[in-house]
VOBA-1610 file (N, C-alpha, C; in pm, whole numbers, padded with zeros to 5 digits, always signed):
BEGIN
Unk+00084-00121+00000Unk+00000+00000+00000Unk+00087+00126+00000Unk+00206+00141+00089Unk+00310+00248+00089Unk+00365+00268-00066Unk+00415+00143-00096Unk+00431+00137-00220Unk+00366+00216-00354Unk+00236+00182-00331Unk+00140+00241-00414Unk+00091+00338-00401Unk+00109+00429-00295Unk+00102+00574-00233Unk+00247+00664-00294Unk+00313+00593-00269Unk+00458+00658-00291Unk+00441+00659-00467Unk+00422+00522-00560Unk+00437+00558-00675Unk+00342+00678-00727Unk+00209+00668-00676Unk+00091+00807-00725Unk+00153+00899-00727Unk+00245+00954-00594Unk+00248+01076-00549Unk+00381+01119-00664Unk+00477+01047-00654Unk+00544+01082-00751Unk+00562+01098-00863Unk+00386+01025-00923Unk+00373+01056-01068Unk+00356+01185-01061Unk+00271+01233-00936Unk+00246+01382-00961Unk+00336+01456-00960Unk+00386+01442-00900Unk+00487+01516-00887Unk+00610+01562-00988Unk+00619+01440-01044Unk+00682+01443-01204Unk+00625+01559-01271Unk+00510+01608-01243Unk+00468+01660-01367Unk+00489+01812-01356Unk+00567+01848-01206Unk+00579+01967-01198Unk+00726+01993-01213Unk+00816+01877-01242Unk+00949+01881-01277Unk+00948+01957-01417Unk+01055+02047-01455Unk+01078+02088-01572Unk+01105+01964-01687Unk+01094+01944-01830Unk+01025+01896-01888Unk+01162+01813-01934Unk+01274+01889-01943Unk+01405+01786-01950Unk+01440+01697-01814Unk+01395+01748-01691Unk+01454+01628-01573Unk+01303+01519-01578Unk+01198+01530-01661Unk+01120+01436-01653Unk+01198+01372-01769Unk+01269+01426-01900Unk+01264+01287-01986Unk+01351+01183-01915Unk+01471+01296-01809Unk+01593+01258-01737Unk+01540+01087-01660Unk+01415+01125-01586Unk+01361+01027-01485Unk+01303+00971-01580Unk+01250+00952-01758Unk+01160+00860-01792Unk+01236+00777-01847Unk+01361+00855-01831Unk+01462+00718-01954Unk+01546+00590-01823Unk+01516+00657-01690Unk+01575+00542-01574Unk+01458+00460-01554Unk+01362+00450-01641Unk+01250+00330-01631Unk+01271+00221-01726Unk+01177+00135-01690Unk+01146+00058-01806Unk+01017+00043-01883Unk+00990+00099-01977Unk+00862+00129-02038Unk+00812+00045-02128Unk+00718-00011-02136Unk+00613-00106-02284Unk+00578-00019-02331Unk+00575-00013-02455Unk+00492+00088-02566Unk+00397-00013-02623Unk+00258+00026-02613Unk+00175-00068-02671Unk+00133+00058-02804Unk+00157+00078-02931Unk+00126+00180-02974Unk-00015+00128-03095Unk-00110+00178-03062Unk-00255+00133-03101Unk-00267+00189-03262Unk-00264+00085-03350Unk-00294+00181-03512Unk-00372+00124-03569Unk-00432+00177-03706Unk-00551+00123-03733Unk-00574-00059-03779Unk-00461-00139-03812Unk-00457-00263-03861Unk-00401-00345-03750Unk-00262-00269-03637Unk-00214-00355-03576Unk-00214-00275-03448Unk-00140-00334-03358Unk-00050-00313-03217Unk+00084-00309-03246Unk+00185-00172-03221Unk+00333-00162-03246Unk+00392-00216-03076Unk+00437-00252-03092Unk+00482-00293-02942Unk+00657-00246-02911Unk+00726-00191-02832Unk+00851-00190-02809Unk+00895-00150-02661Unk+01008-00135-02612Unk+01032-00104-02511Unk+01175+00001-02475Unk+01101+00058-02350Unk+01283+00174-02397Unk+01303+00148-02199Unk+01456+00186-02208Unk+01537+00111-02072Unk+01643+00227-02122Unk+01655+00332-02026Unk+01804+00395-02038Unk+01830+00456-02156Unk+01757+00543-02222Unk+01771+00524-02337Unk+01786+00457-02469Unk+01751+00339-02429Unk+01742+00244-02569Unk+01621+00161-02604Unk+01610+00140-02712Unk+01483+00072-02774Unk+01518-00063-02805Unk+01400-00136-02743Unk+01448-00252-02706Unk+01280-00276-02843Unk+01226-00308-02956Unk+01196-00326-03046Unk+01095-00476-03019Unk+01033-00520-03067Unk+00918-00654-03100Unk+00888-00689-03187Unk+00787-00577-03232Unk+00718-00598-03354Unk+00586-00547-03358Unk+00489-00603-03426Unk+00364-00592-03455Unk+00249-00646-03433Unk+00180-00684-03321Unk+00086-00798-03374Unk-00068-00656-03406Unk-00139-00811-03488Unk-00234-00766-03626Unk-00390-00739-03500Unk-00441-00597-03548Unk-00557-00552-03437Unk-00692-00665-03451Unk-00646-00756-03544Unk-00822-00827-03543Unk-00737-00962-03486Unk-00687-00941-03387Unk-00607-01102-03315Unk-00719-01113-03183Unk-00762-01239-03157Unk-00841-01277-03051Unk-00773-01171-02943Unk-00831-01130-02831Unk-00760-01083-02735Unk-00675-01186-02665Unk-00618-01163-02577Unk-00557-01271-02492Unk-00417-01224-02484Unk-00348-01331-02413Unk-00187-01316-02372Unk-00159-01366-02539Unk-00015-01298-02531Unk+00052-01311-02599Unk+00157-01426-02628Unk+00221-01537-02625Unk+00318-01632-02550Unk+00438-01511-02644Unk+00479-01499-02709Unk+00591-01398-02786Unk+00583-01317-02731Unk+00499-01215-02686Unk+00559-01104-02570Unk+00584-01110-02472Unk+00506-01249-02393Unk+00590-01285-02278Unk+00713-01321-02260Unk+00751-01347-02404Unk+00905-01429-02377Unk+01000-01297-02407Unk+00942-01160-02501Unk+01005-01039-02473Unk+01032-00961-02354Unk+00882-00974-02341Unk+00947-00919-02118Unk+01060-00971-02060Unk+01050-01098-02061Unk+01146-01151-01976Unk+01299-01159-02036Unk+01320-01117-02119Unk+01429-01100-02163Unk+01467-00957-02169Unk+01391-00830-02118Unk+01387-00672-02102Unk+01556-00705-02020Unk+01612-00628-02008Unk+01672-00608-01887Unk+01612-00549-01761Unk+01490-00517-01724Unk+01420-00491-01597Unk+01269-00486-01694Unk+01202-00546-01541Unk+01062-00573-01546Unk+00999-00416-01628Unk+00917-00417-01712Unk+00815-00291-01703Unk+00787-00229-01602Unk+00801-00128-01628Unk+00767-00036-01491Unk+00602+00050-01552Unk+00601+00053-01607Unk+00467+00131-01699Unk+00474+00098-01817Unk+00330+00116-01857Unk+00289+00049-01963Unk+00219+00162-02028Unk+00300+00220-02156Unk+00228+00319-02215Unk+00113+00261-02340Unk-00002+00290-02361Unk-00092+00281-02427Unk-00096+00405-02525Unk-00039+00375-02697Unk-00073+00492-02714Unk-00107+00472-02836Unk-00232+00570-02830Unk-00324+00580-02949Unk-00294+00719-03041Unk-00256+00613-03168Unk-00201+00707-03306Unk-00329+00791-03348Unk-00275+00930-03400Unk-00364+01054-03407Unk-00440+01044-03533Unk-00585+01066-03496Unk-00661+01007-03589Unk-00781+00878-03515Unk-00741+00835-03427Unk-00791+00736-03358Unk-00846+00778-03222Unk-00837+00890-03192Unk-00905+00925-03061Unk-00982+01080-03110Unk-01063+01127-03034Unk-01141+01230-03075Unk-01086+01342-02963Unk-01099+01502-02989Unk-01007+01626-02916Unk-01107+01704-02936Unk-01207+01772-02840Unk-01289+01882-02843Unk-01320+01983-02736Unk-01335+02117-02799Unk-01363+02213-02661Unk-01512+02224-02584Unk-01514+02211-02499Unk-01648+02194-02417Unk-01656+02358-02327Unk-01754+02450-02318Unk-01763+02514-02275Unk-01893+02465-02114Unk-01889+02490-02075Unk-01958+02487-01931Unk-02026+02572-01812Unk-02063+02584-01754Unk-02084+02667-01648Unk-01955+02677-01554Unk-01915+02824-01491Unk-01792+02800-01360Unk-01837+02683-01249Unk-01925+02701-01192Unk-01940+02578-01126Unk-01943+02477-01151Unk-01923+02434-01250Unk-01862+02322-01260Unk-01727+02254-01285Unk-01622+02320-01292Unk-01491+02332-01214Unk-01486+02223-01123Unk-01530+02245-01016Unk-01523+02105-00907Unk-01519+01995-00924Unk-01634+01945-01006Unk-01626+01803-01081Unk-01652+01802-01205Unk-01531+01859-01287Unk-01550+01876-01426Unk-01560+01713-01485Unk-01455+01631-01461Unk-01490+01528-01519Unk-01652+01426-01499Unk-01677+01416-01376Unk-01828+01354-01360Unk-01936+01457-01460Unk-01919+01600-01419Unk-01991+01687-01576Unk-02011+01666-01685Unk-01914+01638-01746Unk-01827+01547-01857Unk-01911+01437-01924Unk-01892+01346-01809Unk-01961+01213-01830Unk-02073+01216-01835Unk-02133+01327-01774Unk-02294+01341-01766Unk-02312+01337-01937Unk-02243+01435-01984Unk-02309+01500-02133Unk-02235+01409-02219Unk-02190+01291-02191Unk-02057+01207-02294Unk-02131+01187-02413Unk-02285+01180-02448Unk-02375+01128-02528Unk-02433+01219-02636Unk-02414+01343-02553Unk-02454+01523-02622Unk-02303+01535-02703Unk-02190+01505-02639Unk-02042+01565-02695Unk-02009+01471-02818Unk-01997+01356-02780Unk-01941+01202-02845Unk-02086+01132-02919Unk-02046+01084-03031Unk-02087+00982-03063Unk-02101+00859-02955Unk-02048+00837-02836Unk-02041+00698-02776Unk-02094+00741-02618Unk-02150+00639-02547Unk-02203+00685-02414Unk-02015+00655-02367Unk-02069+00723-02192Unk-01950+00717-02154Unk-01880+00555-02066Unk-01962+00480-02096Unk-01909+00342-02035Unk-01807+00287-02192Unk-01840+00349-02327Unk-01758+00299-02394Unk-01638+00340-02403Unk-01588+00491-02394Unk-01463+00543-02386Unk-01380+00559-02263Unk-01257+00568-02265Unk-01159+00601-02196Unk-01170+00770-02258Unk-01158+00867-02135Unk-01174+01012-02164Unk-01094+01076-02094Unk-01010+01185-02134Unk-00941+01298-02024Unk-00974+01423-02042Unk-01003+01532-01951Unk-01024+01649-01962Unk-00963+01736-01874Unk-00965+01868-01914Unk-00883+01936-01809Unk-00929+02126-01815Unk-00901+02196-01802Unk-00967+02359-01790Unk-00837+02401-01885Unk-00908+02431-02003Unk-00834+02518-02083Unk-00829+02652-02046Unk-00942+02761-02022Unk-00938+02886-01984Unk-01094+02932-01894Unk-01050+02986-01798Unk-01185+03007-01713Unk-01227+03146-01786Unk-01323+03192-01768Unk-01423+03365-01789Unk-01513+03373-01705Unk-01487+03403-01615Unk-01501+03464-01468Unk-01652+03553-01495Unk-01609+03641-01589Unk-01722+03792-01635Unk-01808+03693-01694Unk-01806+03590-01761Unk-01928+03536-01825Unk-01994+03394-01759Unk-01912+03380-01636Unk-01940+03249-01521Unk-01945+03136-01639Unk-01849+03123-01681Unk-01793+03053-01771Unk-01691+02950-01759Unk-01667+02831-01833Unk-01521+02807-01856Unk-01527+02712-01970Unk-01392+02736-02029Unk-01417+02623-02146Unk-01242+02559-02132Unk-01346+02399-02122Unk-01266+02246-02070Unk-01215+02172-02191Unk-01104+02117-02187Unk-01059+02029-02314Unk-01128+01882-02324Unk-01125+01782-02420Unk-01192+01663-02359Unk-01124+01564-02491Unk-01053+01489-02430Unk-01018+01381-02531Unk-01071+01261-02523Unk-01112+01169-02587Unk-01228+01041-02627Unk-01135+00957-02699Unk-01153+00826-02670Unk-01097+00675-02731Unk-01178+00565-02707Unk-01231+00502-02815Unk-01277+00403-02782Unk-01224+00318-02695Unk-01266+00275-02538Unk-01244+00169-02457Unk-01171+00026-02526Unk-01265-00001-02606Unk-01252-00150-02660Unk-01087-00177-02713Unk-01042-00029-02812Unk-00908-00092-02848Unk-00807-00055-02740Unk-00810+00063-02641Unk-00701+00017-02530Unk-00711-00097-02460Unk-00864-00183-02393Unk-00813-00276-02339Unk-00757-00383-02455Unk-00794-00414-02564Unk-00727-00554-02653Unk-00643-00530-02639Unk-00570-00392-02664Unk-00429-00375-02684Unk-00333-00402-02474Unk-00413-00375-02362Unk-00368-00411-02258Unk-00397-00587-02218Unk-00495-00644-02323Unk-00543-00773-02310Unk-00371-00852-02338Unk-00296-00801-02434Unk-00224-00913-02497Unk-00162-00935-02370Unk-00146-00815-02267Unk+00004-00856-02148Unk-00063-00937-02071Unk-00194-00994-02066Unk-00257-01083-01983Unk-00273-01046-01842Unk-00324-01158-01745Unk-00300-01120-01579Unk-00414-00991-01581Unk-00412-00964-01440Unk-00456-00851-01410Unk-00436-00709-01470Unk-00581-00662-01531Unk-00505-00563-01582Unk-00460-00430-01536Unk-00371-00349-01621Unk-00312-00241-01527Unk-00395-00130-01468Unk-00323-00049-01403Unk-00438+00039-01344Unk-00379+00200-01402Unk-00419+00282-01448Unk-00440+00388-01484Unk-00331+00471-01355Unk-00250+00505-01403Unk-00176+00581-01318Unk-00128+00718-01350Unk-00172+00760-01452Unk-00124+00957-01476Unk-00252+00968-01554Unk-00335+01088-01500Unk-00439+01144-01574Unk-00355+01299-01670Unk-00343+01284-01807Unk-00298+01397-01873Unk-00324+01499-01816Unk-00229+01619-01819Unk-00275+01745-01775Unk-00339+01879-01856Unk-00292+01782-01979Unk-00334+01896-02112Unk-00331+01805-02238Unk-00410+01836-02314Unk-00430+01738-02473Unk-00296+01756-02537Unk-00342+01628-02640Unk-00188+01614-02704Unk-00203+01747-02822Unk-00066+01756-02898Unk-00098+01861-02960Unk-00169+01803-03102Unk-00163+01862-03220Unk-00262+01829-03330Unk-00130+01745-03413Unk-00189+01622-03461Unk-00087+01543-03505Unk-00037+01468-03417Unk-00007+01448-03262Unk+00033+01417-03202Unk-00026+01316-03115Unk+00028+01153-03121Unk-00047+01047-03043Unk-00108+01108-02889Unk-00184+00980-02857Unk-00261+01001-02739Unk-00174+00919-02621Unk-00096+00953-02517Unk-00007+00828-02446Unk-00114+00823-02317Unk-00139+00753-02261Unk-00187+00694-02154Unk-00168+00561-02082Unk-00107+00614-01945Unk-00003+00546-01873Unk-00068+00435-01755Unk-00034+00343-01733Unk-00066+00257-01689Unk+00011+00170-01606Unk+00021+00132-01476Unk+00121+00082-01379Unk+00100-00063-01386Unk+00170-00139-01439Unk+00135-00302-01417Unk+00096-00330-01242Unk+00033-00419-01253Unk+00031-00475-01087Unk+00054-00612-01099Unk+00091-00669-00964Unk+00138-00831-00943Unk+00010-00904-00965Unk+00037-01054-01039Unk-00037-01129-01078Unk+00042-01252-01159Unk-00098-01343-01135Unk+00011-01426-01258Unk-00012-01414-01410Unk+00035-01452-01479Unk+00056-01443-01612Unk+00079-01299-01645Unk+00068-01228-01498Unk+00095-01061-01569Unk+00259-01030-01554Unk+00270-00848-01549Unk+00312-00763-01566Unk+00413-00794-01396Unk+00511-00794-01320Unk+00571-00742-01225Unk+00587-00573-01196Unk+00650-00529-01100Unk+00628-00421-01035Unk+00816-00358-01100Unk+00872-00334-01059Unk+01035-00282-01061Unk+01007-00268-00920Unk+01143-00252-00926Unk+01211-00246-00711Unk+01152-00097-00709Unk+01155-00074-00554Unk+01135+00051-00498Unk+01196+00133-00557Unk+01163+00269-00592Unk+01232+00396-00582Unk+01336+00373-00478Unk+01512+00443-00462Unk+01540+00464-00380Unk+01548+00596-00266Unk+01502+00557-00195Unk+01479+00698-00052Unk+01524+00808-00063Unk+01659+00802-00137Unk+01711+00913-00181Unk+01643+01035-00277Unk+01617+00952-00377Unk+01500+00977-00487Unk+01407+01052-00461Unk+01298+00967-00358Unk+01236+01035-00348Unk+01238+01163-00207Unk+01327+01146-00141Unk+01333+01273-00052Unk+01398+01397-00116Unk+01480+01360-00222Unk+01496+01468-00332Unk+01404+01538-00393Unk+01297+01457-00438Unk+01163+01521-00524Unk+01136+01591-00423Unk+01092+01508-00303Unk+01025+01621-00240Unk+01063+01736-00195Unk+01226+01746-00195Unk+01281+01853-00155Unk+01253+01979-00278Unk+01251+01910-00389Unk+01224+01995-00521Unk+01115+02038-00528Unk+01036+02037-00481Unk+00876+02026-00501Unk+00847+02154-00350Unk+00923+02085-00238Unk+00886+02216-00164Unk+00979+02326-00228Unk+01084+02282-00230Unk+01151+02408-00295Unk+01092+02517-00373Unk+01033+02467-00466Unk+00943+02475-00580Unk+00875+02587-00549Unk+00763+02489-00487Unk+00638+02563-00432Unk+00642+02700-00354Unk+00778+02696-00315Unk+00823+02802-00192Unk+00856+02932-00288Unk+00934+02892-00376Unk+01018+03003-00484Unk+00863+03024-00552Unk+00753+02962-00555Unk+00699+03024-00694Unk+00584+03125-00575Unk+00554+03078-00460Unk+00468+03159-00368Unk+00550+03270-00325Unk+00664+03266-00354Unk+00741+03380-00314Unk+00719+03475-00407Unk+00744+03439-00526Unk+00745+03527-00669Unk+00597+03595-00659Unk+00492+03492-00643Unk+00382+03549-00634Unk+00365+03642-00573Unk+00431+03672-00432Unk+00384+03778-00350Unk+00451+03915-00329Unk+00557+03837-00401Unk+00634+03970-00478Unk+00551+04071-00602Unk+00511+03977-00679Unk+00413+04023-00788Unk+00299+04082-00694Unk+00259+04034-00668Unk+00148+04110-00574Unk+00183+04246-00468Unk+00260+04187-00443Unk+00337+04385-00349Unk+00328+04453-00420Unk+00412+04422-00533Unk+00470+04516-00651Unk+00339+04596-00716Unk+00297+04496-00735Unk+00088+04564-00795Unk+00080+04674-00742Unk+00068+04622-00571Unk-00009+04731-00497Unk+00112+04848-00473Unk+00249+04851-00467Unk+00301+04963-00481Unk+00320+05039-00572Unk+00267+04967-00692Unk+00231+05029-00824Unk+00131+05120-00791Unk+00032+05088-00751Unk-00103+05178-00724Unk-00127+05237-00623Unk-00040+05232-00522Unk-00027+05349-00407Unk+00070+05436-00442Unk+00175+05456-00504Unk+00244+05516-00610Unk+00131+05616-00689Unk+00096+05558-00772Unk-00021+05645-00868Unk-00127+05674-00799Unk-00180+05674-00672Unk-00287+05735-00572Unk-00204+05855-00467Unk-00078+05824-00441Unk+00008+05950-00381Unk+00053+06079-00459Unk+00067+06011-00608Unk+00079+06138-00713Unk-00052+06217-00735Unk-00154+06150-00709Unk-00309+06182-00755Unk-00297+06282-00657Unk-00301+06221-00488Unk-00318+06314-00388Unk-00272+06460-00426Unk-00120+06439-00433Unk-00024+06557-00415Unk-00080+06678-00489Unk-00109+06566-00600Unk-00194+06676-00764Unk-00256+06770-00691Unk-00388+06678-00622Unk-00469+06739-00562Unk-00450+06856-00489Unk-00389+06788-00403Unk-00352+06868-00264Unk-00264+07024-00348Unk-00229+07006-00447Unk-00110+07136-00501Unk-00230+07215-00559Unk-00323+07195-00616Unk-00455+07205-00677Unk-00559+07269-00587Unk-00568+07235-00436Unk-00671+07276-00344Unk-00639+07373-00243Unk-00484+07390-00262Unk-00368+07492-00199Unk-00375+07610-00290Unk-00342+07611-00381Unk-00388+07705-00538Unk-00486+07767-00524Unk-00621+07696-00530Unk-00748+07772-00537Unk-00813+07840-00397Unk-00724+07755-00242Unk-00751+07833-00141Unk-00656+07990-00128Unk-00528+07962-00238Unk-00468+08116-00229Unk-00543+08216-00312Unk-00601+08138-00425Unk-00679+08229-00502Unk-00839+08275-00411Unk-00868+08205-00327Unk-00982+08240-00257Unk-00957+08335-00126Unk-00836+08286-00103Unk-00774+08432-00009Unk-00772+08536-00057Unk-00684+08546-00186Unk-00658+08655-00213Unk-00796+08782-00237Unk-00884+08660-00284Unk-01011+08755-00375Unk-01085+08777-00274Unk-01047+08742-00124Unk-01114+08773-00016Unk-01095+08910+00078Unk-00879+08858+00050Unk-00862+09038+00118Unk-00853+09118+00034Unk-00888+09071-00093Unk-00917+09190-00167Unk-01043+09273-00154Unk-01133+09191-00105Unk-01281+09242-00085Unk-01267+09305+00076Unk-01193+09262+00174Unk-01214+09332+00260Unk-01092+09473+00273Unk-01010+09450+00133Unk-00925+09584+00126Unk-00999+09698+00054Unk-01054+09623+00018Unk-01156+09781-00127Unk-01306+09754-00077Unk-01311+09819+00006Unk-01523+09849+00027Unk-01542+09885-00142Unk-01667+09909-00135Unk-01745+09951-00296Unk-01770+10109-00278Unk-01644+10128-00367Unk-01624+10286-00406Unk-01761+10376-00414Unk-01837+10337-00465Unk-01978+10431-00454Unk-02037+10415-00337Unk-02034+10268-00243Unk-02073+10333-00106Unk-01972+10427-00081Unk-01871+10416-00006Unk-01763+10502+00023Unk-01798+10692+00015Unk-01781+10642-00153Unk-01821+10826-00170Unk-01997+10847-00128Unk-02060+10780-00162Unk-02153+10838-00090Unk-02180+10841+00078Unk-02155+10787+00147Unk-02096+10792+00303Unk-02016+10942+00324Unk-01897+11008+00202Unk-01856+11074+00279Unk-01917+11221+00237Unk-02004+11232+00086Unk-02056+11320+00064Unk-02193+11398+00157Unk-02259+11234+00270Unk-02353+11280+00336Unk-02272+11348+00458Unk-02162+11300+00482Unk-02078+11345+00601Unk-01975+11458+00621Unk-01938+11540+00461Unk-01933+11603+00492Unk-02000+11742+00447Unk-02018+11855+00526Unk-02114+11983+00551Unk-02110+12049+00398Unk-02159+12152+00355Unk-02185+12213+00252Unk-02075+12314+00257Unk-02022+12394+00355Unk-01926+12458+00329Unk-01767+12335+00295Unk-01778+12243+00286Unk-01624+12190+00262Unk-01651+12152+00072Unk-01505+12179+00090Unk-01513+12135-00102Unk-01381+12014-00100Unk-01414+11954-00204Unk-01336+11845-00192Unk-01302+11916-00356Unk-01132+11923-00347Unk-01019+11913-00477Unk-00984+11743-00519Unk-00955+11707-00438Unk-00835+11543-00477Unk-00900+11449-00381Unk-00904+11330-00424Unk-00954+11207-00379Unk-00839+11110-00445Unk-00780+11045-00321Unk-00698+10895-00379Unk-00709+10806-00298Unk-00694+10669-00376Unk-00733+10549-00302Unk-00615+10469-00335Unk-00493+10456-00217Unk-00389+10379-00231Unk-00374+10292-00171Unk-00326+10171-00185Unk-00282+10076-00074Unk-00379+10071+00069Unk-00471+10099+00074Unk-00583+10091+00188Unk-00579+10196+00216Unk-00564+10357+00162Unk-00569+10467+00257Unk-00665+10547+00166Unk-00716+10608+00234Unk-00755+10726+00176Unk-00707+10856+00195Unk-00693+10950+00068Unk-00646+11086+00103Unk-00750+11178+00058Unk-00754+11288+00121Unk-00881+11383+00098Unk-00821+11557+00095Unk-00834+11594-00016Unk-00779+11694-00013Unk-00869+11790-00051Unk-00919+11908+00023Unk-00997+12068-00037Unk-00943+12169+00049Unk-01077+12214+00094Unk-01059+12327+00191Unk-01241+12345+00226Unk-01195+12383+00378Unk-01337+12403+00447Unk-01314+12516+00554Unk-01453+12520+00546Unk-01466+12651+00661Unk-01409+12652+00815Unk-01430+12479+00830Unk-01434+12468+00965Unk-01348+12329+00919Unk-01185+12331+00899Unk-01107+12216+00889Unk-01101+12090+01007Unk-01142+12181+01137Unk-01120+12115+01278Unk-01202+12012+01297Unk-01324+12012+01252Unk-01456+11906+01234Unk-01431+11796+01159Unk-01383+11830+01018Unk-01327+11739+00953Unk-01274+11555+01041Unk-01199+11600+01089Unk-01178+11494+01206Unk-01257+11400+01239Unk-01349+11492+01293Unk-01459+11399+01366Unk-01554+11370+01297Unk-01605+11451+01156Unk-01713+11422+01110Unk-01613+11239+01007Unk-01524+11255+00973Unk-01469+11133+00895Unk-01450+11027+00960Unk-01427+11045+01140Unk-01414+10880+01220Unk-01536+10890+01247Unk-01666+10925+01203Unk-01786+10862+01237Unk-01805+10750+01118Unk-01753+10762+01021Unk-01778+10687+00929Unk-01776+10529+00968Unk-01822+10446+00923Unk-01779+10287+00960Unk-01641+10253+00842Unk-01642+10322+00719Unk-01556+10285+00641Unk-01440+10333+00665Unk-01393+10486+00758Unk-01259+10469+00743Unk-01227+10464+00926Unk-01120+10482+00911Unk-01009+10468+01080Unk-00926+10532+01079Unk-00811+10519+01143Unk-00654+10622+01185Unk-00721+10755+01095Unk-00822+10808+01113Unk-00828+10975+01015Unk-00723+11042+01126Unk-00626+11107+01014Unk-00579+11242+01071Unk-00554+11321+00978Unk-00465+11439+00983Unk-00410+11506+00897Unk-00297+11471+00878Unk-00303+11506+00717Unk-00138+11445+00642Unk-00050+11553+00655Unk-00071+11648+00667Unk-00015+11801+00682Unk-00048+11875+00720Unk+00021+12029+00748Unk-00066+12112+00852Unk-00145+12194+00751Unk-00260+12251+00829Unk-00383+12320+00767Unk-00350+12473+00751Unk-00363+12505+00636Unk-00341+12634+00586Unk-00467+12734+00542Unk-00413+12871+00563Unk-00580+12962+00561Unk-00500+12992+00399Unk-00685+12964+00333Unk-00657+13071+00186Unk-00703+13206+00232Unk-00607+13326+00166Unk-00659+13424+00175Unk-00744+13428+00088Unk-00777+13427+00026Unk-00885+13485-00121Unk-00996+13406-00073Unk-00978+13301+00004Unk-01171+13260+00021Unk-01210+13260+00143Unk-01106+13276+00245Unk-01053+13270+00403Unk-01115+13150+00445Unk-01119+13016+00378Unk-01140+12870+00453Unk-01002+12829+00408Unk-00966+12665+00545Unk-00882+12608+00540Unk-00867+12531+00475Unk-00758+12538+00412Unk-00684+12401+00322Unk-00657+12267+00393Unk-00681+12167+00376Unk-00634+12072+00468Unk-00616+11963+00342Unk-00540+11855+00436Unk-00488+11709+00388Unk-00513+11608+00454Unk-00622+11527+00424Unk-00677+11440+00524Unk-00616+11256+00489Unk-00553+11197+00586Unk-00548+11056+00550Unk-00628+10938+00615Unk-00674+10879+00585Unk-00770+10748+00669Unk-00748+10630+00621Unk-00765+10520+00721Unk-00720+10402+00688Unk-00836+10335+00636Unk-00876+10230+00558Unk-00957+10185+00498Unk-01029+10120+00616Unk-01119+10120+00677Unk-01217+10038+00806Unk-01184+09880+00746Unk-01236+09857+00639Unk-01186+09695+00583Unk-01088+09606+00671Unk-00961+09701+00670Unk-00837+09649+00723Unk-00860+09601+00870Unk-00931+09646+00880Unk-00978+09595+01078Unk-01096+09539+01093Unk-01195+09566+01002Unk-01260+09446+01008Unk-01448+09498+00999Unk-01413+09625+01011Unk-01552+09727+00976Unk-01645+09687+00809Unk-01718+09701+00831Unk-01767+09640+00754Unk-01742+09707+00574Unk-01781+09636+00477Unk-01733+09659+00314Unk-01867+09713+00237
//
């Protein structure tokens, strides 16, 4: 039973070896080629790299043992270790099956359900392999590969080695290509008139695979999560540039909203202004010059009564600091005072615009 645990696992495992250390491990076997064609059975055997050759027998031969291939086995230099079955192209059927995603789980029992909708043949007559060519997620989809052989000529062709027959030991992982036979592998088991086993793997062997295999698995989950960091520092990268954009963008339009703000509380609206100071000031003052600089106002005439001036301009809400810019001078020719008045814009402190 260890035995037969240990050989499964390492078929699988084979299959994740790179594709030169599997031919490496297929040529330290001993292999039967039963090769299935339309008139005969090609039969040969390979050991170490070499082809150890038979012959032919004819496909309309009673089934049964062979006595001539038995007397080839035993002259192999090591027992068969597997027994390839392989059906020449043209002789097995290759089609795409599309499906529902849920059915993924048990694609092959799926499979078998519809063997009668896909195939010409129900599914007790064929030997079948399938496998997930490409899932579509967006369309809850997937479309499955499915290869078909009539049952009847792999077993005649496993009939000739007699004994018990073999048991199915590697399910393909992907179809053959176009042109290309169908191999399907098969583990002899103990019996009489059959097939023997080969000696154990040695321990070495297989604590190697497995060391390869975690190895493996370790380097490729690593890569993965590297790929995956990398993603996401890809896109926190391009969401920190977005920000900054932003942020340089919302800094901008708050200086532009400042600005157009103390600008509004630096300049009240010139026609209130003058009208505020025309009610404020008396009928004897005359106004010459009016300027509006940098938040000040200057007021330049002459009035009867310059001294008022003062007080009648800090009643205003719009201006502040009023004083005189210079000293007040008498005209003779009209005998009112000349004056120079400066005030600070009320804005600047907070009086209203």
């Amino acid at each position: 039973m260890l035995q037969e645990f240990m050989e499964w696992w390492l078929t699988h495992l084979k299959a994740l070896l790179p594709v030169r250390l599997q031919a490496q491990l297929q040529r330290k076997r001993c292999l039967l080629f039963l090769q299935v064609e339309r008139e005969s059975v090609h039969i040969h055997a390979t050991f170490q790299g070499q082809t150890y050759p038979f012959g032919s027998i004819a496909a309309e031969r009673e089934p049964g043992v062979d006595p001539a291939l038995g007397s080839f086995i035993e002259q192999l230099p090591r027992r068969p270790e597997r027994v390839i079955v392989r059906i020449a192209a043209g002789r097995y059927l290759g089609r795409d099956v599309e499906l529902p995603l849920a059915a993924e789980e048990t694609l092959a029992e799926a499979i078998a359900f519809q063997m009668e909708q896909l195939t010409p043949f129900r599914e007790d007559q064929v030997v079948h392999f399938s496998g997930i060519r490409e899932r579509q997620p967006e369309q809850k989809k997937l479309l499955a590969w499915l290869i078909v052989t009539p049952r009847e000529q792999v077993q005649h062709a496993l009939s000739l080695l007699g004994g018990i027959p073999p048991e199915l030991s590697y399910q393909p992982q992907q179809p053959p290509g176009k042109g290309n036979p169908l191999d399907i592998e098969y583990r002899p088991v103990d019996g009489r008139g059959g097939l023997a086993l080969g000696g154990p793997l040695p321990l070495a062997v297989i604590l190697g695979l497995l060391l390869l295999l975690a190895t493996s698995l370790h380097m490729r989950n690593l890569l993965q999560s590297r790929q995956y960091l990398e993603e996401q520092l890809t896109g926190y990268r391009a969401d920190a540039a977005q920000v900054t954009r932003l942020r340089s963008e919302l800094q901008s339009l708050s200086d532009q909203a400042g600005l157009l703000h103390e600008l509004q509380l630096a300049r009240p609206r010139v026609l209130a202004l003058w009208n505020d100071l025309s009610q404020r000031l008396t009928a004897d003052t005359w106004v010459q010059r009016i300027d509006l600089r940098d938040g000040r106002l200057f007021v330049q005439g002459s009035s009867a009564n310059a001294a008022q001036l003062i007080e009648q301009l800090e009643a205003s809400p719009y201006l502040r600091d009023v004083r005189f810019a210079s000293s007040v001078t008498r005209d003779q020719q009209t005998g009112k005072d000349r004056f120079n008045v400066s005030a600070l814009l009320a804005s600047y402190g907070g009086a209203p615009s």
